[in-house]
N, C-alpha and C positions, 0 to 999 in steps of 0.2 A: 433622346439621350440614351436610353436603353438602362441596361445596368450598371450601375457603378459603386465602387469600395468605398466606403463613408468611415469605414474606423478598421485598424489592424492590431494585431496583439500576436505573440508566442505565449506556446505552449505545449505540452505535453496532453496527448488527446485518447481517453479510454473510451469503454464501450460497455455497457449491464453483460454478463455472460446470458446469452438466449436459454441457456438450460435450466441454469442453477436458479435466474435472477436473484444475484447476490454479489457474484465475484465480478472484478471489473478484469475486462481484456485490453490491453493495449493496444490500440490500432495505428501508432506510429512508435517506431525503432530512437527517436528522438524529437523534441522538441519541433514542431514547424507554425506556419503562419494562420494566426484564424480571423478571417474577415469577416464585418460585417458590410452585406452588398445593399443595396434599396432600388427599385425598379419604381420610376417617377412617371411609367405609363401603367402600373396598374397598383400603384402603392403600395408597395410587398417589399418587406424585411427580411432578409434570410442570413445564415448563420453559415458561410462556406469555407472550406479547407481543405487545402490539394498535399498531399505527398509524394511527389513527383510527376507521375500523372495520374494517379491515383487519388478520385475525391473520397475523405475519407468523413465528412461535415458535408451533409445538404440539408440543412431544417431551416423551413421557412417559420419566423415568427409569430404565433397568433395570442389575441388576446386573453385565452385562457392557458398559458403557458408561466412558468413562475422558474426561477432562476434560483438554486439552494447553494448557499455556502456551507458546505461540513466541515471546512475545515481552516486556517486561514491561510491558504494555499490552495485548497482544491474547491469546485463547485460545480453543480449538475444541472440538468434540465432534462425533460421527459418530452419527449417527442411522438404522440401517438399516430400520425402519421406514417412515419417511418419503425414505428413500433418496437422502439428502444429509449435508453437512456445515455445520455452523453454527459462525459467527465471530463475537466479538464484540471492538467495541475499546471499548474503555476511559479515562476521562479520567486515570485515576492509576494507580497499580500497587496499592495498596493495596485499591481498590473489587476489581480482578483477583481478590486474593488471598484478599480476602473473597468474592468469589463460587464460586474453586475449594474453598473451605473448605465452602462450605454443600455444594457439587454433591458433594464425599466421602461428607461425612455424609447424607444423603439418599439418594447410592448404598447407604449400607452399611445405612440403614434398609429400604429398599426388598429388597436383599437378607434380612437378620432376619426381615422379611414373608413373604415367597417362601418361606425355608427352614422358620418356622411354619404356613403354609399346606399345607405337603408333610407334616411332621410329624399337622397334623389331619388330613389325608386316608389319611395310613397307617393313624390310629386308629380312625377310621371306616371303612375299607375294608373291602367282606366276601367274603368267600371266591369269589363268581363273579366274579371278576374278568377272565374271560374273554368272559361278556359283557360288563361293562361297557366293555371295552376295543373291542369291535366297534361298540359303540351310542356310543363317546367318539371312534371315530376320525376322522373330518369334523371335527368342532372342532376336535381337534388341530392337524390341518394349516391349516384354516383360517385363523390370524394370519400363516400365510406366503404364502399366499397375497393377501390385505387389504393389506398391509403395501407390494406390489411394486405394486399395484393402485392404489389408493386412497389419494388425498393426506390428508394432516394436515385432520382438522376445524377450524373455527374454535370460539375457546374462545365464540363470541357466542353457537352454535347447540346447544340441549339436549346433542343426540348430543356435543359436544366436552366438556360440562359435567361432563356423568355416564362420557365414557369412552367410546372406542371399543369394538365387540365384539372387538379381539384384544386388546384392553386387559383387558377382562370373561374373557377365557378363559385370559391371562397371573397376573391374581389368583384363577381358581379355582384348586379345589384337585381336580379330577378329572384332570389333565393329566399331574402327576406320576407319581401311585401307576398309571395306564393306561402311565406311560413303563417301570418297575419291573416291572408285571406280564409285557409283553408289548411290545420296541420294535417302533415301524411302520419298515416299510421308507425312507420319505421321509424322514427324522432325520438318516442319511448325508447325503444330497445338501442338505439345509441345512446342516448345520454344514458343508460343504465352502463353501457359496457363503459364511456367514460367515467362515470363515476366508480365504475369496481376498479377500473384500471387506474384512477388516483387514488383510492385506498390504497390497492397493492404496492402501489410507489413509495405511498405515505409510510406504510408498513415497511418497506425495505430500507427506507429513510430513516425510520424509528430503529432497525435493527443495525442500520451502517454507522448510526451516533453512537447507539448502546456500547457496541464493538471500539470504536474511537474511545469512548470514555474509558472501557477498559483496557486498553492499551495504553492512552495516557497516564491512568493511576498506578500499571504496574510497570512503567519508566520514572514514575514520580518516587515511588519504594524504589527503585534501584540505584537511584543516582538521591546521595544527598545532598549538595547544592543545589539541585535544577528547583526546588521551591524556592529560595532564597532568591536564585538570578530571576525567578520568573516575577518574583516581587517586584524586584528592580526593576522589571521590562514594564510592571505593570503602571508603576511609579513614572518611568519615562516617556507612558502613554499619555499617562493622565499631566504631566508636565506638558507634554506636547499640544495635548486639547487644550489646556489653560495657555497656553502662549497664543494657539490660534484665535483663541476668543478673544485674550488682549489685544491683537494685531486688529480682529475686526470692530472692537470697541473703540479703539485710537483711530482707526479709519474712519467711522461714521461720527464722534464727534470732536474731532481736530479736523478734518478733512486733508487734505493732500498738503501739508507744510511740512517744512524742513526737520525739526524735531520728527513731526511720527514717522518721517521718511528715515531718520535715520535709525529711530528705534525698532521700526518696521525688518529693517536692515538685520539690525542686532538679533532681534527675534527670531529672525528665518536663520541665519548663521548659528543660533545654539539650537535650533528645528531639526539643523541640519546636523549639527554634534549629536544630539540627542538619537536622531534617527540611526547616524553611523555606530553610535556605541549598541542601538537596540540588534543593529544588522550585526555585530560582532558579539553580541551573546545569543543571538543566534547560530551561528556561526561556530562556538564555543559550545551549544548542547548539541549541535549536528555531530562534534568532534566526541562530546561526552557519549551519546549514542553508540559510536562505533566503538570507544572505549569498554563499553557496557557490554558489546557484542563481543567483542577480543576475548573481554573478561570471563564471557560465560563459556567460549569455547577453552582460554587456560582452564578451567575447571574443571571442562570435562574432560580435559586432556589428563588435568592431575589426578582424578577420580580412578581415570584407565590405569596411571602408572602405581597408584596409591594400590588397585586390585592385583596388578600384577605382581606387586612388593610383597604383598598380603602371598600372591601363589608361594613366589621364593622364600617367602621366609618359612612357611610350614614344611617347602622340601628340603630346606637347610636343616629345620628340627629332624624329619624324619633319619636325612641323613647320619647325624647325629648321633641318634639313636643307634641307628649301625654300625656305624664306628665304635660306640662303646662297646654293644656286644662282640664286634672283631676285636675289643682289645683285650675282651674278657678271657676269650677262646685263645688268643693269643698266650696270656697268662698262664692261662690251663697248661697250654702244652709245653711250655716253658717249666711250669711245673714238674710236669709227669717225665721231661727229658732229661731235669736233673735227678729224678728217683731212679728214674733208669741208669742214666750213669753211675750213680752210687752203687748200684746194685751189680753194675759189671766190674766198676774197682771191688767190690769185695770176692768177688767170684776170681778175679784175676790173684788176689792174694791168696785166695784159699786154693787157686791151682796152683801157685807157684809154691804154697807149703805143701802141698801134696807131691810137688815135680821133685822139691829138695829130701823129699822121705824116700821118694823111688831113686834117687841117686844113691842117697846114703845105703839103701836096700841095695841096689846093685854092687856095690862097691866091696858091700858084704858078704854077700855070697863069691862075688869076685875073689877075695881073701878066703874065706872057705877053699874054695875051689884048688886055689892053690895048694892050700894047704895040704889037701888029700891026695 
């Protein structure tokens, strides 16, 4: 039968930043499809996703692999393999919850696999296991090497179809019974660098919730309802777990009659109210959020025009100031122009009693003059 898609899900699909290991990088422009594929000729789980023709998901599932919810919307998984981290966000919590459900059980099949594979190879094992272990040791180590090397196939191109070779050498069954006969010395130093390389995870794990928690408590201080409705939501959770429980208690002891059928009925229809009012105060802090944001840029918009008012208004004083003194100078010389004029009326009076004395003086000697 070869490969085939066993479970489908959308999402929104990121990536650990390789530098920082911290920031996550977006590796799709929107929302695409993430499958899970299962290959029934060598028992292999893999985790694939195209964006266009572009695989942007090649991680094959193995038993030491663990699926993290951060968020309830987003969730991760650590691929050392391919030697990254993979995110995905989510439109509901629901599709979340259903995809960590499948990625369990697919772990724990994949394990079952693994552990009957080891089981055949004990049965089949023969006594020289000394050679076989010198003629098995290069493959052995091989996927560790490939792994650190060589990126994810694309699932477009054969070789991603049918499986990597550490993929091929992960589903034999000579790897185990060669670990049992005789470990290789290289075994140590992997399992060391797995294990630092789940610490480091752990710790960026540790550091991406710390981060979340702070960002949720300083959206919890900004918005004063978002406690309250979260109460509510929390209230319509737990109303919801009590109805399921009722529904499965009225199943297991009325069994399939008309009554729990109908109250079964009733149950899923207020499941369902319930759920639609949780999606609408959802809904409602998404809108509160953006409110919050609005709100912080009016502020700092009022902030700029609050400085700018602050500039005008001290030019407006200074101005002020100089206006007074031009009204003062004004004054002044309004002053000194009426002194002046006074002082030229009096001058013009005292020429014109001076002009009337040389009249009357002329007019004088005039008569003299005659006279002699």
């Amino acid at each position: 039968m070869g490969e085939q898609p066993i479970f489908s899900t959308r999402a929104h699909i990121f990536q650990i930043d390789p530098t920082t290991k911290k920031n996550w990088l977006p590796t799709s422009k929107h929302a695409v499809t993430v499958s899970y594929f299962f290959d029934s000729t060598r028992n292999v789980y893999r985790i694939i996703s195209l964006d266009g023709a572009k695989a942007v998901i090649n991680s094959t599932i193995t038993p030491n692999m663990n699926f993290t919810k951060t968020s309830q919307k987003f969730g991760q998984w650590a691929d050392s393999r391919a030697n990254t981290v993979y995110g995905l966000g989510f439109s509901c919590e629901s599709h979340l919850s259903k995809f960590a459900e499948k990625f369990a059980e697919f772990k724990e099949a994949a394990r079952l696999a693994k552990e009957k594979s080891h089981e055949k190879m004990e049965l089949t094992s023969t006594p020289s296991q000394g050679s076989a272990v010198r003629r098995n040791v290069l493959p052995a180590n091989k996927p560790k090497k490939e792994s650190t090397s060589c990126p994810p196939q694309s699932p477009l191109t054969p070789e991603s179809v049918n499986g990597g070779e550490d993929e091929r050498v992960a589903a034999g069954t000579p790897q185990p019974a060669e670990a049992r006969a005789e470990p290789s010395h290289n075994a140590l130093p992997f399992s060391h660098s797995s294990s630092s390389i789940g610490k480091h995870l752990e710790a960026e794990l540790a550091a991406l919730k710390g981060n979340n928690a702070k960002l949720t408590a300083a959206l919890l201080e900004s918005t004063a309802n978002v406690k309250q409705w979260k109460q509510q939501l929390a209230a319509y959770q737990e109303e919801a777990e009590r109805l399921h429980k009722r529904v499965t208690e009225l199943e297991c002891v009325s069994g399939q009659t008309t009554s729990v059928k109908s109250e079964k009925t009733e149950l899923n229809r207020t499941i369902e109210e319930l759920e639609a009012a949780l999606k609408a105060k959802e809904d409602e802090l998404e809108c509160l959020k953006a409110e919050v944001q609005s709100a912080n840029q009016f502020r700092s918009q009022r902030d700029s025009l609050t400085r700018k008012l602050q500039q005008v208004e001290r030019r407006n004083e200074a101005l002020e100031v100089q206006l007074g003194e031009l009204e003062r100078r004004v004054d002044a010389n309004r002053q000194e122009r009426e002194v002046f004029r006074q002082s030229l009326r009096s001058l013009l009076q005292l020429l014109d009693g001076k002009i009337f004395e040389l009249t009357e003086l002329r007019d004088a000697l005039a008569k003299l003059l005659e006279c002699s």
